[in-house]
DOSE-148710 format. One record per residue (C-alpha): x, y, z; residue in one letter; residue number from 0. Coordinates in steps of 0.001 Angstrom, whole numbers, padded with zeros to 6 digits, always signed. Layout:
residues N
+---------+---------+---------+------+-----+
!       x !       y !       z ! rest !  nr !
+---------+---------+---------+------+-----+
!       X !       Y !       Z !    A ! NUM !
...
+---------+---------+---------+------+-----+
//
This chain:
residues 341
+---------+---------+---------+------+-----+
!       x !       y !       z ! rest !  nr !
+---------+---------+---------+------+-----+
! +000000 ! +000000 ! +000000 !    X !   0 !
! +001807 ! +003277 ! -001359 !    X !   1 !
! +001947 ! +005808 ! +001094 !    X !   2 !
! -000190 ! +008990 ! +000726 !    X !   3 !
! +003182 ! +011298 ! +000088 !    X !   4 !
! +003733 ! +008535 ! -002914 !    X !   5 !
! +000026 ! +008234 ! -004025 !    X !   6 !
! +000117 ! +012334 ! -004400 !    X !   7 !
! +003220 ! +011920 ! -006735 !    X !   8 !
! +001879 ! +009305 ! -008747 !    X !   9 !
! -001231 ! +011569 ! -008928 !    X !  10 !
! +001207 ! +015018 ! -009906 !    X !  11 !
! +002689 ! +012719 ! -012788 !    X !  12 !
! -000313 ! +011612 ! -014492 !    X !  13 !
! -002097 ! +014901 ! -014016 !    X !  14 !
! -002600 ! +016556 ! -017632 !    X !  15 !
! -003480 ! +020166 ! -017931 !    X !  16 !
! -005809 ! +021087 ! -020588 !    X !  17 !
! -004315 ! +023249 ! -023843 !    X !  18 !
! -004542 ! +026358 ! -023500 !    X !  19 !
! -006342 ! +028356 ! -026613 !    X !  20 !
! -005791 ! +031710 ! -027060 !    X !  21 !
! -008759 ! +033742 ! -028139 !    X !  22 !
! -007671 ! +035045 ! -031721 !    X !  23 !
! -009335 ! +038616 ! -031116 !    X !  24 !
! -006874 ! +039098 ! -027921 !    X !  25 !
! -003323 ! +038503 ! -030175 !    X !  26 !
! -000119 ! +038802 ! -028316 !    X !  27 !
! +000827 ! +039096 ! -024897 !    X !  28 !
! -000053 ! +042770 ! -024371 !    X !  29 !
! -003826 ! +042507 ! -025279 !    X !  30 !
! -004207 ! +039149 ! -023133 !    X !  31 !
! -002107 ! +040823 ! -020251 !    X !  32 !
! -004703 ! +044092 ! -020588 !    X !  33 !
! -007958 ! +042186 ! -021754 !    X !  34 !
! -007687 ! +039951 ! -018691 !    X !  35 !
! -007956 ! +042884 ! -016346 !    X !  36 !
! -011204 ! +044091 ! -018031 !    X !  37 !
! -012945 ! +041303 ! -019522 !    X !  38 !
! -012079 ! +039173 ! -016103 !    X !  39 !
! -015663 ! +038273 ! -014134 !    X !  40 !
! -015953 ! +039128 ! -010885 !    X !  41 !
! -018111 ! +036393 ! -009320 !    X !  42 !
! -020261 ! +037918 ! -006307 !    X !  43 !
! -019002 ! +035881 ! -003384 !    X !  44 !
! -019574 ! +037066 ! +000220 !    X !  45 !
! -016450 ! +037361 ! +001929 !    X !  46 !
! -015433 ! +036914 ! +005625 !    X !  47 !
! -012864 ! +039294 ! +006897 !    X !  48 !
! -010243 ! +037667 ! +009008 !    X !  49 !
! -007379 ! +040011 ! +010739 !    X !  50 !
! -004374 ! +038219 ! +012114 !    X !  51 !
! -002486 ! +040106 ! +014797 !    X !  52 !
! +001503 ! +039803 ! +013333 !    X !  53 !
! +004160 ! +039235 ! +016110 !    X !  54 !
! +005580 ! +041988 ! +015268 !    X !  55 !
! +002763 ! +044337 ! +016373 !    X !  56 !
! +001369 ! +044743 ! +012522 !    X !  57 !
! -001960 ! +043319 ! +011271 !    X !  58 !
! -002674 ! +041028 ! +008164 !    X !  59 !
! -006137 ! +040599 ! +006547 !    X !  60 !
! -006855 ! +037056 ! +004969 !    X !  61 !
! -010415 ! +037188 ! +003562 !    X !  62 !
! -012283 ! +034119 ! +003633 !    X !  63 !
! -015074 ! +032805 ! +000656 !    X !  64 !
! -018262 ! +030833 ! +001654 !    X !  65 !
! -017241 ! +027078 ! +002946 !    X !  66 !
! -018429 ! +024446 ! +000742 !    X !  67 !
! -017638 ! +021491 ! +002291 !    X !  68 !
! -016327 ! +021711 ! +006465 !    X !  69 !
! -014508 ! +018841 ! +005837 !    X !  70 !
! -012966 ! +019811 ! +002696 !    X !  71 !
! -009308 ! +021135 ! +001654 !    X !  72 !
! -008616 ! +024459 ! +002097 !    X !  73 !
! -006257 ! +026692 ! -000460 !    X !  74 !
! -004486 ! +030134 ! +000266 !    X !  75 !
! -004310 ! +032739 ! -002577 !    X !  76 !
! -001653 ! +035052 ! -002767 !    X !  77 !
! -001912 ! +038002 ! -004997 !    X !  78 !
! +000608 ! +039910 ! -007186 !    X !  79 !
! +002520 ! +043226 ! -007419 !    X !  80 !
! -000273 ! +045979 ! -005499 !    X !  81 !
! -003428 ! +043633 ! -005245 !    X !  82 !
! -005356 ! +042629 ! -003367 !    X !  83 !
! -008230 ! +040117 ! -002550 !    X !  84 !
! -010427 ! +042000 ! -004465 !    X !  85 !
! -008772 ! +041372 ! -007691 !    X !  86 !
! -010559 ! +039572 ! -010558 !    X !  87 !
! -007622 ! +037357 ! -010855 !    X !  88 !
! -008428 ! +036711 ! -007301 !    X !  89 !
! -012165 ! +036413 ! -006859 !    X !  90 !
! -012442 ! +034153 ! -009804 !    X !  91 !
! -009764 ! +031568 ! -008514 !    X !  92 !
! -012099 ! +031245 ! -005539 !    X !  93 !
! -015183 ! +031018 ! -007577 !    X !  94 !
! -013327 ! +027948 ! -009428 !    X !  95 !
! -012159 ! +026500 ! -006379 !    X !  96 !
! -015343 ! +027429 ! -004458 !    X !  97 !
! -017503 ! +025045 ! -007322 !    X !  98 !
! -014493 ! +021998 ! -006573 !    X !  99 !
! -015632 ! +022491 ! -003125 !    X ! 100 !
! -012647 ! +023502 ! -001781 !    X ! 101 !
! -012528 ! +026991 ! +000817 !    X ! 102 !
! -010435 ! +029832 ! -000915 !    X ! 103 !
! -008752 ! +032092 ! +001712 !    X ! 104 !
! -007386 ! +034696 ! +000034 !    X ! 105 !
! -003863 ! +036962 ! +002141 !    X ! 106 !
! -003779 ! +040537 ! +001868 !    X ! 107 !
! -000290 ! +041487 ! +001765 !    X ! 108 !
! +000437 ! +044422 ! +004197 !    X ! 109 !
! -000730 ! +047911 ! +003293 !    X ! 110 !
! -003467 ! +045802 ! +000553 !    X ! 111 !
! -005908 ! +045383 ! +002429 !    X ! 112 !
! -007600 ! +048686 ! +002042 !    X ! 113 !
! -005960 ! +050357 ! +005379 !    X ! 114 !
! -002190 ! +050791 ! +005694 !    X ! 115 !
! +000306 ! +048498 ! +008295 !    X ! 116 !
! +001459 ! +049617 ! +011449 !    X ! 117 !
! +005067 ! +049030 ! +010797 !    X ! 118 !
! +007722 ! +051028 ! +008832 !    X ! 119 !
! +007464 ! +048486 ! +006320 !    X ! 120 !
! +005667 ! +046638 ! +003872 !    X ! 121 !
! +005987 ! +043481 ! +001483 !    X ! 122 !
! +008333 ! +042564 ! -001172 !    X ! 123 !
! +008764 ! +039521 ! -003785 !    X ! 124 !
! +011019 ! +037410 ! -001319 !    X ! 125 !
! +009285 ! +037978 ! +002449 !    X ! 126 !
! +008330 ! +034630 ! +003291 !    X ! 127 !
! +007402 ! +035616 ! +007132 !    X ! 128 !
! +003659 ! +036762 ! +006695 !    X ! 129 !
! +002976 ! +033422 ! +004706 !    X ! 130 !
! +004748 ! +030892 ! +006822 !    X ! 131 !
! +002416 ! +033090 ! +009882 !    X ! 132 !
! -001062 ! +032906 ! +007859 !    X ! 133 !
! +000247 ! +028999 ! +007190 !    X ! 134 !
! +000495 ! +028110 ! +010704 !    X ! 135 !
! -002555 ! +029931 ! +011569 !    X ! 136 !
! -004905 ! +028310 ! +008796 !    X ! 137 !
! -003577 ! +024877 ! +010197 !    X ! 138 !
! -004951 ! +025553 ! +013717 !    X ! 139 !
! -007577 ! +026877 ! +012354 !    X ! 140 !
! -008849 ! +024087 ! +009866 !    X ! 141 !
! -007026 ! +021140 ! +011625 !    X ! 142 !
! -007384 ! +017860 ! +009823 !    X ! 143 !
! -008175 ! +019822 ! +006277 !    X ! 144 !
! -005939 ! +019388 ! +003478 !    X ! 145 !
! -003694 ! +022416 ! +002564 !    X ! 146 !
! -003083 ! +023668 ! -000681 !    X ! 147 !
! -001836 ! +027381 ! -001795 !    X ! 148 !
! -002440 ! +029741 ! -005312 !    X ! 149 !
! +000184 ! +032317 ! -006151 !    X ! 150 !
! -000211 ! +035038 ! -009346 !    X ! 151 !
! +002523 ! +036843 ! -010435 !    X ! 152 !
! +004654 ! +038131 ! -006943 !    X ! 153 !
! +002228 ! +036002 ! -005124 !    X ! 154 !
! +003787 ! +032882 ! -006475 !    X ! 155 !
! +007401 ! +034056 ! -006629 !    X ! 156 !
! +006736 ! +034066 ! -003008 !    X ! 157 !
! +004632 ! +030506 ! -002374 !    X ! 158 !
! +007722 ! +029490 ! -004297 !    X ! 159 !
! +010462 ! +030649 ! -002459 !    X ! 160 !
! +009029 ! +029635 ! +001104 !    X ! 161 !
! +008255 ! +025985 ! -000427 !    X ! 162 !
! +011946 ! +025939 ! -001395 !    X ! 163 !
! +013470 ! +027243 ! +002614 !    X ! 164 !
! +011065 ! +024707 ! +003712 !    X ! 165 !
! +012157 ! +021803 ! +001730 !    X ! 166 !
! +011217 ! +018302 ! +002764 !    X ! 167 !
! +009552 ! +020393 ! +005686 !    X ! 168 !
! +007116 ! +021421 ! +003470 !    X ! 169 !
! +005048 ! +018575 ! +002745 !    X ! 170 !
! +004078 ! +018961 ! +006828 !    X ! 171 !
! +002205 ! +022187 ! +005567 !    X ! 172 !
! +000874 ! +021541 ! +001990 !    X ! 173 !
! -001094 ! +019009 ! -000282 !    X ! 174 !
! -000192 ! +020526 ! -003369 !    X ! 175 !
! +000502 ! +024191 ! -004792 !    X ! 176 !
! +000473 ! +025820 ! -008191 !    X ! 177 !
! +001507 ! +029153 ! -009295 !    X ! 178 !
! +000540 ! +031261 ! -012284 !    X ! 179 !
! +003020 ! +033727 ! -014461 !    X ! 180 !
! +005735 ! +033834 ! -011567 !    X ! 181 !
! +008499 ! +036390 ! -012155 !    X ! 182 !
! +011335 ! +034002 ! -011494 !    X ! 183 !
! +014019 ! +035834 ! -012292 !    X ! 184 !
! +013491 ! +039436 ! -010818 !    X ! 185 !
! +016557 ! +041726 ! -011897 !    X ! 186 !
! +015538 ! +039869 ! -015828 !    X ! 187 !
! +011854 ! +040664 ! -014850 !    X ! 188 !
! +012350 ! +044284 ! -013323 !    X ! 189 !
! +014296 ! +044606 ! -016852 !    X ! 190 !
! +011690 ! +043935 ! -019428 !    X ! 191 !
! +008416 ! +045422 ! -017332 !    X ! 192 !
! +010528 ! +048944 ! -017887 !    X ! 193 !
! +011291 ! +048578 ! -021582 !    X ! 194 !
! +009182 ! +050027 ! -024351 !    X ! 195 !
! +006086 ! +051413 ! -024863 !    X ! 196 !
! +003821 ! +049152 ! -022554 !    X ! 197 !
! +006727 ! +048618 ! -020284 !    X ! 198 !
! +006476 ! +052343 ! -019554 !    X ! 199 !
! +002366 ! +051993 ! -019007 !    X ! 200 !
! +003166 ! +049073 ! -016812 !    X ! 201 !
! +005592 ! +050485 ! -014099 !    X ! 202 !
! +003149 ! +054000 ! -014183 !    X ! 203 !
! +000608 ! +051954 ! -013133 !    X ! 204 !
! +002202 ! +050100 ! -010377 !    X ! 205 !
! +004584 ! +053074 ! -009444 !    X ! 206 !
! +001396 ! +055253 ! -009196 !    X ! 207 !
! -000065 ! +052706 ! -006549 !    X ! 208 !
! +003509 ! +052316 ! -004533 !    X ! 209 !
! +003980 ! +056078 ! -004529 !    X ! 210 !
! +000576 ! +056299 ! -002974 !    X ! 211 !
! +000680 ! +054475 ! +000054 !    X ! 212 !
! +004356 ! +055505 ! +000633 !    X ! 213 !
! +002789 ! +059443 ! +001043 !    X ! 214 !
! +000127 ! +058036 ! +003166 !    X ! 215 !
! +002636 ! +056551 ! +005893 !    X ! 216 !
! +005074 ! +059328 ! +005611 !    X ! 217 !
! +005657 ! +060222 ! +009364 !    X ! 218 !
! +006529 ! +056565 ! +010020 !    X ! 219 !
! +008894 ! +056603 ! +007128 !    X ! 220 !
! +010754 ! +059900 ! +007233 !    X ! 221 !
! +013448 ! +058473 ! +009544 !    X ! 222 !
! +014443 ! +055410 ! +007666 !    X ! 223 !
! +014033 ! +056570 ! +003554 !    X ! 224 !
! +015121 ! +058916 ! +001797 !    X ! 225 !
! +011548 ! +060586 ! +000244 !    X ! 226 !
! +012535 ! +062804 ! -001849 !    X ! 227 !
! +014348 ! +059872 ! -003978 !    X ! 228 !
! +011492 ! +057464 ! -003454 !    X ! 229 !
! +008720 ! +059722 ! -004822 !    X ! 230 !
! +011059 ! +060703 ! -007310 !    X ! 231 !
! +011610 ! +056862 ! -008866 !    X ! 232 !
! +010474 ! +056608 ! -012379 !    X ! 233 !
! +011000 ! +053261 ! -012368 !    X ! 234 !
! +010436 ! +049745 ! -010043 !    X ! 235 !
! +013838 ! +049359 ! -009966 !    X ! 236 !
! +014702 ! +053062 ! -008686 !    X ! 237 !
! +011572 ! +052952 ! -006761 !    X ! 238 !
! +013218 ! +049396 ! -005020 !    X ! 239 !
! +016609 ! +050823 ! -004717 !    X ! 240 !
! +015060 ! +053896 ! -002552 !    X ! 241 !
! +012250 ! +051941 ! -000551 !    X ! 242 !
! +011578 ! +048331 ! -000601 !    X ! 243 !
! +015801 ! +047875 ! -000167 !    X ! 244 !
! +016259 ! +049795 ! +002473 !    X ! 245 !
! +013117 ! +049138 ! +004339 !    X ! 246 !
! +013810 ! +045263 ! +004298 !    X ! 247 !
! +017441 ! +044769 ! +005028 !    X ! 248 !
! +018659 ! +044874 ! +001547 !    X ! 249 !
! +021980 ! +046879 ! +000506 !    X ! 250 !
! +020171 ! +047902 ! -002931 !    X ! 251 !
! +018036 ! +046519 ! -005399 !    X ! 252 !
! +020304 ! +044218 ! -007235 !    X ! 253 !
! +020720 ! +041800 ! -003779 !    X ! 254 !
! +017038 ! +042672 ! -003405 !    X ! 255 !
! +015935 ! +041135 ! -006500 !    X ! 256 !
! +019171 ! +038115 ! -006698 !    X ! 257 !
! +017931 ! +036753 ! -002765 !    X ! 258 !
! +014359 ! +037167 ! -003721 !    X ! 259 !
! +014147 ! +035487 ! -007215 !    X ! 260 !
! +012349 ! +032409 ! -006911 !    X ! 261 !
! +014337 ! +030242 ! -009616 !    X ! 262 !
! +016897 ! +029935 ! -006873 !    X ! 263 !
! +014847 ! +027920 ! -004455 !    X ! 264 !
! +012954 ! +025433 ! -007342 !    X ! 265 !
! +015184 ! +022396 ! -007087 !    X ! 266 !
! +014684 ! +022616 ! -003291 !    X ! 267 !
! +010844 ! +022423 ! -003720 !    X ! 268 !
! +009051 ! +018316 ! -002220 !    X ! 269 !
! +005258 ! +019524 ! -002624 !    X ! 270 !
! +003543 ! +018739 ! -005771 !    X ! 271 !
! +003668 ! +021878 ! -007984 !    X ! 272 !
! +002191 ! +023240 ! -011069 !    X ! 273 !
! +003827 ! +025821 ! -012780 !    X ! 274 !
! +001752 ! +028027 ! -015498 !    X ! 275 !
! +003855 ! +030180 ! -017557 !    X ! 276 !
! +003588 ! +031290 ! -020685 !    X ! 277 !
! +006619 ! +032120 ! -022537 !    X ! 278 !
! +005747 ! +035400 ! -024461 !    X ! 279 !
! +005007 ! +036880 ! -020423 !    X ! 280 !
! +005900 ! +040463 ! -020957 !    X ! 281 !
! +007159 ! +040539 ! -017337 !    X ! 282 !
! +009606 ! +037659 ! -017599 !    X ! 283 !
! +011793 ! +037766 ! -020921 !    X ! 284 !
! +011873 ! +033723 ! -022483 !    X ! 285 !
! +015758 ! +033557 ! -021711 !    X ! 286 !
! +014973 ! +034402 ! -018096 !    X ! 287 !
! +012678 ! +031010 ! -018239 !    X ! 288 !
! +014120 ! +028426 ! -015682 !    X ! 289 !
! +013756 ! +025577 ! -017941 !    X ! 290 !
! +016194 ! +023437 ! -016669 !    X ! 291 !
! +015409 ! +023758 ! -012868 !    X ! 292 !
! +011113 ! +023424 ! -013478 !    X ! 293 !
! +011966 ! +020086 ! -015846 !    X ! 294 !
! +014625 ! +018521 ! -013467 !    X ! 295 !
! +012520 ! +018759 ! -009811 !    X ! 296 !
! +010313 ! +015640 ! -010318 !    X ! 297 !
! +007804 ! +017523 ! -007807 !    X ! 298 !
! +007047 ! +020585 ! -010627 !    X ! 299 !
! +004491 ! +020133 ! -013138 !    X ! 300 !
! +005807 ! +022930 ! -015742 !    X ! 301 !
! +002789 ! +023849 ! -018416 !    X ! 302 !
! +004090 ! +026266 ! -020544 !    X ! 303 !
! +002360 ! +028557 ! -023461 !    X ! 304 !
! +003531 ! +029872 ! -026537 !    X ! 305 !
! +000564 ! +032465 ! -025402 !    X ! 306 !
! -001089 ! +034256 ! -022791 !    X ! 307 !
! +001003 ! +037087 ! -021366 !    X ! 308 !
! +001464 ! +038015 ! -017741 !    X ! 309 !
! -001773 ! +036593 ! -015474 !    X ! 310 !
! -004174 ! +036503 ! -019010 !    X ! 311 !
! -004725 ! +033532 ! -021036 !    X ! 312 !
! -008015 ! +034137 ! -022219 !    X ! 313 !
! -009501 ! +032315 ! -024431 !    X ! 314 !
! -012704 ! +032027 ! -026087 !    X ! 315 !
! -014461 ! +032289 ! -029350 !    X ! 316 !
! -015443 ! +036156 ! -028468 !    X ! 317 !
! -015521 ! +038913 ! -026120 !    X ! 318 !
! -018938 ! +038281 ! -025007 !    X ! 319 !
! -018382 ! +034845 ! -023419 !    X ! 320 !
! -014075 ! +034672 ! -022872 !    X ! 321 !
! -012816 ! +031883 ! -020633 !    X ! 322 !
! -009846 ! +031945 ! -018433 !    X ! 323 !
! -007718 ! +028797 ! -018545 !    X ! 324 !
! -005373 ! +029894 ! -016024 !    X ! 325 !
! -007660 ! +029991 ! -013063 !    X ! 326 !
! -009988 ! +026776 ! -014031 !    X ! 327 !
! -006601 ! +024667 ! -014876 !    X ! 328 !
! -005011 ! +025696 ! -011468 !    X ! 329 !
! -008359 ! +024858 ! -009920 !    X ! 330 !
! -008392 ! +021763 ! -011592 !    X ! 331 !
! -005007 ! +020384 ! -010118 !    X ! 332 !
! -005559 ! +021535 ! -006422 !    X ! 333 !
! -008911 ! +019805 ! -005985 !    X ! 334 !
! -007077 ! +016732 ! -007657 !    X ! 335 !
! -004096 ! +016941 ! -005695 !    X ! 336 !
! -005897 ! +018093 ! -002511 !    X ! 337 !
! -008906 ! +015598 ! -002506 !    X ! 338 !
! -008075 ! +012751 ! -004798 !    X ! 339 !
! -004471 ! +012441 ! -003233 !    X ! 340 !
+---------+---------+---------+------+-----+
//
């Protein structure tokens, strides 16, 4: 009689994702990165707002979706680069995992919850703290309930990472995970979201966000940052090297980014994984790809796309009905993984 860590990996090998087919009115990764965002459904789900006390004095908001099963697994969602639960990216991964009857918690990372932290600080791609605190506290909270976690864009650079520093520790805490357009590489990522046209769109809109809730927490920052040089950043990188370094023990940017990147932790990773990536992902140029490290680990289920862009992959024969493969497939595999395994 296999064991159930050995059932769960014959279960991650003979999982197949379904193919992923672009819709031909959304062509190339720019229009399936923007269309997402707008044509995304927001399924009306009545959430339960959870706040977790930090150690260190700070707050974190998980919000919780409708239960539909008490006895069922239970998956954490972890957002990207400034949002939030309240993301369509978000909402509709619980919606999917909701209808597999499996609870979505979704984490707020600090300051996006709606109200800004406590602390002089806030999140970044590689702090593994606030999740391995939320992980713990979801464990005594749904004892006996199978654990699984979601991460989009930062979000997963992040579930990575803390899989990897747990290692063989990690199967204590999870069932299965899966990730969806992870920046794994985050000086080559940082790189191509500032280049061109869209680039420049891109890091306005995220900048324009960051630059806001720095202002709004200026009397607890003034000692430790420089403000003048972080509202002055025109880019993430600048914006890094002037805040998120300094703030979080980093000498700059560049060991920011090379200690945070997620591709250095993957052939440390024991849970079962799925990896969706697409390859044209205007965040993360195609050599930046860690090809080699997703195919060796046994434990990561790569599916990669010749399509999709960064948190899109919409398909669908038109605008008035589009379907999103992304959050259905990663659905798909945790309620596998989670219930079957």
């Amino acid at each position: 009689m296999p064991s159930d860590s050995s059932s769960t990996s014959l279960l991650h090998r003979r999982h197949r994702v379904h193919p992923f087919e672009p819709a031909p009115w959304l062509p190339g990764p720019h229009l399936q990165t923007v269309g997402a965002k707008f044509l995304r459904p927001r399924p009306p789900l009545e959430l339960t707002r959870l706040r977790l006390d930090t150690p260190d004095d700070d707050f974190v908001d998980l919000d919780l979706a409708p239960d539909p099963d008490p006895r069922g697994p239970v998956v954490l969602i972890l957002h990207g680069l400034e949002g939030s639960t309240g993301r369509g990216y978000v909402r509709l991964a619980m919606h999917e995992l909701g209808r597999r009857g499996i609870l979505a918690v979704g984490l707020n990372f600090r300051s996006c919850s709606g109200e800004p932290n406590l602390q002089p600080r806030f999140y970044h791609s590689g702090e593994t703290g606030d999740l391995a605190f939320v992980v713990d506290e979801l464990r005594r909270r749904f004892p006996g309930r199978a654990l699984g976690a979601l991460g989009f864009s930062l979000g997963g650079n992040v579930l990575l990472k803390y899989a990897g520093e747990l290692g063989d520790d990690a199967r204590e805490h999870f069932g299965a995970l899966a990730t969806i357009s992870v920046p794994f590489d985050l000086t080559a990522g940082t790189r191509a979201i500032e280049s061109g046209a869209m680039g420049r769109l891109y890091t306005h809109y995220f900048l324009r966000s960051l630059h806001r809730k720095t202002r709004a927490k200026e009397a607890l920052l003034d000692d430790l940052l420089d403000l003048e040089a972080v509202m002055a950043a025109r880019t993430l990188r600048e914006y890094d090297d002037a805040a998120t370094a300094p703030l979080h023990g980093f000498p700059g940017a560049g060991r920011y980014y090379r200690e945070a990147s997620s591709a250095r932790f993957l052939d440390r990773i024991r849970v079962p994984t799925l990896l969706l990536q697409s390859t044209d992902d205007p965040f993360l140029p195609l050599e930046a790809l860690p090809r080699e490290q997703m195919t060796e680990n046994p434990h990561l289920l790569p599916a990669l796309t010749t399509a999709g862009g960064h948190v899109g992959f919409v398909g669908g024969a038109g605008p008035w009905r589009p379907r999103f493969w992304a959050e259905s497939e990663a659905a798909r595999y945790l309620a596998r993984m989670l219930e079957d395994g």
